[in-house]
N, C-alpha and C positions, 0 to 999 in steps of 0.2 A: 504494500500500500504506500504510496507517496506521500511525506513527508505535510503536515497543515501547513497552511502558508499563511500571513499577515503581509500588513502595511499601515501607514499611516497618511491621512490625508487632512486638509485643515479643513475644507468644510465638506456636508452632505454630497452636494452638487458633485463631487470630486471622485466619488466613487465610481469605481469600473467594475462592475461582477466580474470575475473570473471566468472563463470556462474550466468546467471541470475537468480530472487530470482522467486518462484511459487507462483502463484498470483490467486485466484478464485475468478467469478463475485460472485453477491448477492447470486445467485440459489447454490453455493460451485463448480461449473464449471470451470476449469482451463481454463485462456486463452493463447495464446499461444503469447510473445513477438517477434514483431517485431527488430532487431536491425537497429539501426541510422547507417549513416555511419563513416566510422572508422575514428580516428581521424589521423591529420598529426602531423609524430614523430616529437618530440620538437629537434629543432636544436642540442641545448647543456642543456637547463633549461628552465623549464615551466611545463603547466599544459596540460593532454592530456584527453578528455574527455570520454567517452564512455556513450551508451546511449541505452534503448533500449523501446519501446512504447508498452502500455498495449492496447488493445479497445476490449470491452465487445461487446454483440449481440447487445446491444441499442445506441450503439455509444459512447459510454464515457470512457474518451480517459487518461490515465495517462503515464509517462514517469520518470523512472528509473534510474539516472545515477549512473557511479563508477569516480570518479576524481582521474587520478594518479598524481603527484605532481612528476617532477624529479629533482633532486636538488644534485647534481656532488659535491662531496667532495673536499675542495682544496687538490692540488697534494704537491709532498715533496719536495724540494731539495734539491741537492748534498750539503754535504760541501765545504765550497771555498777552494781551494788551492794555495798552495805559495810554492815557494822554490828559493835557492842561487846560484848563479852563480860565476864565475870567471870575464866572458868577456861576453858582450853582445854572441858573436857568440856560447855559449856553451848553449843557449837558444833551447830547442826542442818543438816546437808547439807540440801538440794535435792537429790535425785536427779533429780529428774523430767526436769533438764535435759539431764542427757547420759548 
């Protein structure tokens, strides 16, 4: 059986499914994987699983998974700003900001 695989991506949108790895029973007979059901996208960070199950003609059952890992970059912020006035009333909000 081939080894699970991972990766890490920074957002949802980012993920690739894998295709599954090709697997023969003892006789060199490919079997055909079943897929797990799909996981639920991680809110913001976390791990999403993906899985999919092997079983041969005699029943013997193995299961494959890919672990993606998402893990969101911290974001940037603006420089702060300042400026000088005369009189309080020559003060202009920005609203736009918040």
């Amino acid at each position: 059986m081939p080894d699970n695989t991972s990766e890490t991506v920074a957002c949802v949108a980012d993920i690739v499914v894998p295709t599954p790895p090709v697997v023969n029973d003892a006789c060199g007979y490919p079997i055909t994987p079943v897929a797990g059901n799909l996981p639920d996208p991680a809110d913001c960070e976390g791990d999403m699983v993906y899985s999919w199950t092997y079983t041969d003609c005699a029943g013997n059952e193995h299961t494959w998974t890919h672990t993606v890992t998402v893990d969101m970059a911290d974001f940037t912020m603006p420089d702060n700003t300042s400026e000088t006035v005369a009189c309080v009333a020559d003060i202009v909000s920005d609203a736009s900001c918040c």
